[in-house]
Backbone bond lengths (Angstrom), bond angles and torsions (degrees), N, CA, C in turn:
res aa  C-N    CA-C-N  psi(-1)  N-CA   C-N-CA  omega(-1)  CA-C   N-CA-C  phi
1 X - - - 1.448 - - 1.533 110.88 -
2 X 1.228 100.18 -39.96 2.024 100.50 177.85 1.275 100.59 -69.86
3 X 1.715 132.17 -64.92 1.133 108.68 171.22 1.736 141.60 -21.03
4 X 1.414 85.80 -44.48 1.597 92.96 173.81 1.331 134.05 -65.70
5 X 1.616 101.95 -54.45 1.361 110.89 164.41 2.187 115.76 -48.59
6 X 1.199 111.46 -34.85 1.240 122.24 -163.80 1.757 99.14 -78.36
7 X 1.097 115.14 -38.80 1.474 121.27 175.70 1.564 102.99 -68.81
8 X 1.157 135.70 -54.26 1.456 140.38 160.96 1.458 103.73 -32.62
9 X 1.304 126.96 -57.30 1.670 119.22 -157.53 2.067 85.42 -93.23
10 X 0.597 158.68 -8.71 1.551 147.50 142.25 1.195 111.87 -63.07
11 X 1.065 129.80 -30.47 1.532 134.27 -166.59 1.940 106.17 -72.25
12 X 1.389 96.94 -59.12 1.376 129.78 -176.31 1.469 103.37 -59.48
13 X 1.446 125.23 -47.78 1.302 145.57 -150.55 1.631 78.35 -79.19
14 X 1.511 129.30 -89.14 1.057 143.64 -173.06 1.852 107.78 -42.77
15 X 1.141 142.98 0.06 1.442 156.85 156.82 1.438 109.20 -81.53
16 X 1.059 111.75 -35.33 1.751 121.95 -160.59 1.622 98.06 -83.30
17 X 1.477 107.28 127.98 2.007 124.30 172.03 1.441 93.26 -48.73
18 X 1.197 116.87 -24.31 1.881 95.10 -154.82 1.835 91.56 -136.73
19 X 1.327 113.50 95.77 1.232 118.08 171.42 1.285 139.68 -63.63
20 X 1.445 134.39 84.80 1.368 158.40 -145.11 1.511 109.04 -51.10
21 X 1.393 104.43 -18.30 1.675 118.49 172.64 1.299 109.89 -100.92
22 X 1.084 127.08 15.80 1.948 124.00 -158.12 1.892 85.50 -131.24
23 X 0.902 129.89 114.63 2.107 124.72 -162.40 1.628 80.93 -134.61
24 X 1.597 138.79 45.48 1.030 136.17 166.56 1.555 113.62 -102.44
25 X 1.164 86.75 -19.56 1.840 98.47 164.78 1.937 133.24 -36.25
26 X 0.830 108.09 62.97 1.902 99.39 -178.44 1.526 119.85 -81.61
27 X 1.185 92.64 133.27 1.470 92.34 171.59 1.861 110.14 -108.09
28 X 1.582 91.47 154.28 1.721 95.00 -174.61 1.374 93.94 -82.11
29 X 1.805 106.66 159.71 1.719 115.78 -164.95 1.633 85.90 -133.49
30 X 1.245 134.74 121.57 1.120 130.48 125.61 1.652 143.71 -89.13
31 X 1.279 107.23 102.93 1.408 107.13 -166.89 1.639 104.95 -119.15
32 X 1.789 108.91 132.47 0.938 149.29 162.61 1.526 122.22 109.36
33 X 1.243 124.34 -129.24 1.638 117.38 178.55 0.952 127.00 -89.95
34 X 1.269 144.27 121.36 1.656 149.07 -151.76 2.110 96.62 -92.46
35 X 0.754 110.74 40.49 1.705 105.57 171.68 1.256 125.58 -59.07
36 X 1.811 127.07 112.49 1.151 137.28 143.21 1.270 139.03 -36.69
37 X 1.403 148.99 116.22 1.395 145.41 175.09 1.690 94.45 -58.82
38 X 1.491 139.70 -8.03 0.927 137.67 173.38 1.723 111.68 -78.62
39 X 1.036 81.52 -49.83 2.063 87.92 177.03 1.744 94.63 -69.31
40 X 1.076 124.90 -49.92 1.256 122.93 -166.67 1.695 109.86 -51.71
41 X 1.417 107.77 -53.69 1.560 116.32 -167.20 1.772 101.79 -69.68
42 X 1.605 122.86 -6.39 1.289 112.75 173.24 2.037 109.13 -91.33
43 X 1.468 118.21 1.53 1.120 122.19 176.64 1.463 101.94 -74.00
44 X 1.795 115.88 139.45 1.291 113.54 172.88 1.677 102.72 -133.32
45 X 0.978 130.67 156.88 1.850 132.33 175.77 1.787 95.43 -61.47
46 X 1.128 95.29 139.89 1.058 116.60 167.55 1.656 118.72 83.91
47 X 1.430 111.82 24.91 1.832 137.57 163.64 1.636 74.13 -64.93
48 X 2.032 87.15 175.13 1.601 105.26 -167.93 1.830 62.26 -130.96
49 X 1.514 120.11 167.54 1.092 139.21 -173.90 1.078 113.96 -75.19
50 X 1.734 120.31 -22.30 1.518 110.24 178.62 1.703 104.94 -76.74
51 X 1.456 115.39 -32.70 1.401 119.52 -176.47 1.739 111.71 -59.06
52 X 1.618 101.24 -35.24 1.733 99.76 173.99 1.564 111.38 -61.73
53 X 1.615 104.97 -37.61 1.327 107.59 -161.98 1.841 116.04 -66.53
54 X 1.709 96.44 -13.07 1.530 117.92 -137.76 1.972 67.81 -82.09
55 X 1.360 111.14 -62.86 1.629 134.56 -165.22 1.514 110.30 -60.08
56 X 1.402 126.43 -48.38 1.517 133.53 -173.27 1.782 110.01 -114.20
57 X 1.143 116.30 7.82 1.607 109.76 163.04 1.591 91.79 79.87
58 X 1.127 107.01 162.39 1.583 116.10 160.75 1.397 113.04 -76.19
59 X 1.532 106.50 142.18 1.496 123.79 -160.22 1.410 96.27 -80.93
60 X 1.340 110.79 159.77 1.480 141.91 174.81 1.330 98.63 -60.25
61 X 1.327 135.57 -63.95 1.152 143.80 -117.31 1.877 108.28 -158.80
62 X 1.548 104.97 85.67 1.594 84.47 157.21 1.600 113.23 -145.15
63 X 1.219 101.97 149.38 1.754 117.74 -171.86 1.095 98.33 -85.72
64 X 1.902 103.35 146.91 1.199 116.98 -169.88 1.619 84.76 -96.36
65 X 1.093 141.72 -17.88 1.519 138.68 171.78 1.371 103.95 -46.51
66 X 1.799 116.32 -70.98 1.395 117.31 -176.83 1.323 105.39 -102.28
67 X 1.324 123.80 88.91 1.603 117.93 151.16 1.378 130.65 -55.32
68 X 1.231 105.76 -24.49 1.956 93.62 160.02 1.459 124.12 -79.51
69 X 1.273 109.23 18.28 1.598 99.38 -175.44 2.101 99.58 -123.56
70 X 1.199 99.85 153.92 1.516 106.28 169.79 1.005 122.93 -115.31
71 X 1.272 149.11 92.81 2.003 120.07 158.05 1.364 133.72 -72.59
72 X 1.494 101.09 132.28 1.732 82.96 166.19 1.963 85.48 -122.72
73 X 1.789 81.14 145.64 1.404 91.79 -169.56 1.251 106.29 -123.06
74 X 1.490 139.35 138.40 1.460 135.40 -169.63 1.447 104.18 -127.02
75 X 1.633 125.88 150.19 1.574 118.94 165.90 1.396 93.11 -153.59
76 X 1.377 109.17 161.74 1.854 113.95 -174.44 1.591 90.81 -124.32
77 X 1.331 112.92 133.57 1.553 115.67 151.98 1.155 143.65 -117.12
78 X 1.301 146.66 99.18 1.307 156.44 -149.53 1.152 123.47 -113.51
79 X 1.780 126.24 98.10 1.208 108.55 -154.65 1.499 134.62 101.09
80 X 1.373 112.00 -17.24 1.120 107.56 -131.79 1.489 156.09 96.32
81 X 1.345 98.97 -41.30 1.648 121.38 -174.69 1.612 112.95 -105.83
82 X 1.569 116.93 124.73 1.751 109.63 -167.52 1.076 104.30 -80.07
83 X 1.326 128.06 147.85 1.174 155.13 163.55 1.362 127.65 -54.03
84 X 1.419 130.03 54.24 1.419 130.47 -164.61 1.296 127.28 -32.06
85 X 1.523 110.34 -41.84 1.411 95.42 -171.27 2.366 87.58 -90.85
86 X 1.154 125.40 12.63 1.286 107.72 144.19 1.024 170.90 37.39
87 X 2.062 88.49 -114.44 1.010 142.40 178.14 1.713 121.37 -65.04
88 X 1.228 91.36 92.47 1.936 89.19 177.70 1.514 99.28 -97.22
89 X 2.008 112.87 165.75 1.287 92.74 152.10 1.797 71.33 -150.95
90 X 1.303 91.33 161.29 1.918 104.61 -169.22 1.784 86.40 -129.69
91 X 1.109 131.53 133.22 1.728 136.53 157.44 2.042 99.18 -113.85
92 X 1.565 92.61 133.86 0.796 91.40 -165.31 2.254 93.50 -115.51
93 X 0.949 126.51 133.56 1.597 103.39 -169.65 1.905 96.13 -134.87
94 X 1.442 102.63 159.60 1.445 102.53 173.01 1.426 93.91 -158.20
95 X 1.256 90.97 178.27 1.025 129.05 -141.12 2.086 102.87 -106.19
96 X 1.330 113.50 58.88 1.524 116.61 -154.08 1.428 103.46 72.49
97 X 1.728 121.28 -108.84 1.672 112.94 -157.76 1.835 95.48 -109.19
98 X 1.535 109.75 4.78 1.582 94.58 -160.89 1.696 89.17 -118.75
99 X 0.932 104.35 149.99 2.057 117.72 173.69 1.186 120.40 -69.12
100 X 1.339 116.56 103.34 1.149 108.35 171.32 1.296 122.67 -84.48
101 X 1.333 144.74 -42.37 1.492 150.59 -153.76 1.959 112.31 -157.52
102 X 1.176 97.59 143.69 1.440 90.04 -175.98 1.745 99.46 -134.83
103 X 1.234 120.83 113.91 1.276 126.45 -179.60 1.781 114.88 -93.53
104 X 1.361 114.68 176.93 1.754 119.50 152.00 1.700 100.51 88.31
105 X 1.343 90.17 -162.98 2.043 92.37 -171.38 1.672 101.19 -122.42
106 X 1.067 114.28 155.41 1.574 133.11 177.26 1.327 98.63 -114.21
107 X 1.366 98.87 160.56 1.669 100.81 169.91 1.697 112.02 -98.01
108 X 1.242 112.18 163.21 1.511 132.54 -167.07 1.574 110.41 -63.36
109 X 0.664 144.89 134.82 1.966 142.07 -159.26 1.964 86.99 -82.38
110 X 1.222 78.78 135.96 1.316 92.23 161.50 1.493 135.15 -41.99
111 X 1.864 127.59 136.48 1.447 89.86 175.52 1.322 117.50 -74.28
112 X 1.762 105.70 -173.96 1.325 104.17 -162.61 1.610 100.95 -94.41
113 X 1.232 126.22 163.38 1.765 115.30 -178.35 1.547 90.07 -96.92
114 X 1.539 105.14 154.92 1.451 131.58 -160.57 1.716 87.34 -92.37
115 X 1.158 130.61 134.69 1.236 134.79 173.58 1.846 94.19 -84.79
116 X 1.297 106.38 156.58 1.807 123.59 -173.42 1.477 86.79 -106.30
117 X 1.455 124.01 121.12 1.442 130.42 142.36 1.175 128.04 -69.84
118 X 1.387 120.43 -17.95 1.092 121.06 -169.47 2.118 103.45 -86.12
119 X 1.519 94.62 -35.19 1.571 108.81 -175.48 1.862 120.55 -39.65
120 X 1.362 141.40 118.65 1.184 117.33 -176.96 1.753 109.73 -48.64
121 X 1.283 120.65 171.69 1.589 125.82 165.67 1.114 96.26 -104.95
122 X 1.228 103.85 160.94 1.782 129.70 -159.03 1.554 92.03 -133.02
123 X 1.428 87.79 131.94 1.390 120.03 -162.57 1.676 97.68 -85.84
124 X 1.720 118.43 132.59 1.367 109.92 174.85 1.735 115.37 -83.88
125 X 1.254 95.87 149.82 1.708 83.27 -167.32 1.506 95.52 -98.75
C-alpha cells in the first residue's frame, strides 16, 4: 500500500510545471519605495509633509529619534542575490512640517510603453 501511494506522489510530482524537488526556482523581490527622479525633481523647499507624502508615497523608514527626517529606501532581488547598483536611498528632512532639503539617489522613471497604431481604440463607455 505505501508503495502505492509513493508511486502516486512521483507520478503526480513528475506531471507538475513546477517540480517540488527542483528549489532552483527564484523569485524577484522588490522591497521598499519605488521613487522617480521625476517625482523627486517636482519637490520644492517649503512643501508641508502631507504634499511630500501626496508626491513620494509614505516612506519606508522613519525614526522616532529624528522626526524631521524621512527615508524612502529601495533594493531589487534577483535570485536571491541584491542588486548593488539597486540600491537607492532618498532622505527626505524638514524643517518641523515644511521641507527643507532632499538628499541621496532615486531611481530612473520607468520607460515609457510604445502605444500600437495598428491596435483598434477602445471606446470609453
Amino acid at each position: 500500500m505505501r508503495a502505492l501511494i509513493f508511486a502516486a506522489v512521483i507520478a503526480v510530482a513528475g506531471c507538475s510545471s513546477m517540480n517540488p524537488l527542483d528549489w532552483s526556482h527564484r523569485v524577484e523581490v522588490q522591497q521598499g519605495n519605488y521613487v522617480t527622479q521625476d517625482a523627486v525633481a517636482k519637490l520644492k523647499p517649503g512643501m508641508t509633509r502631507s504634499q511630500v507624502r501626496f508626491l513620494l508615497g509614505t516612506p519606508l523608514l522613519t525614526d522616532p529619534f529624528h522626526a524631521n527626517r524621512w527615508d524612502y529606501k529601495y533594493s531589487d532581488a534577483k535570485g536571491g542575490k541584491v542588486n548593488p547598483s539597486s540600491n537607492k536611498l532618498l532622505t527626505v528632512y524638514f524643517n518641523g512640517d515644511i521641507l527643507d532639503r532632499v538628499e541621496g539617489n532615486a531611481q530612473a522613471a520607468p520607460p515609457a510603453k510604445q502605444l500600437d497604431a495598428s491596435a483598434p481604440a477602445q471606446e470609453a463607455k
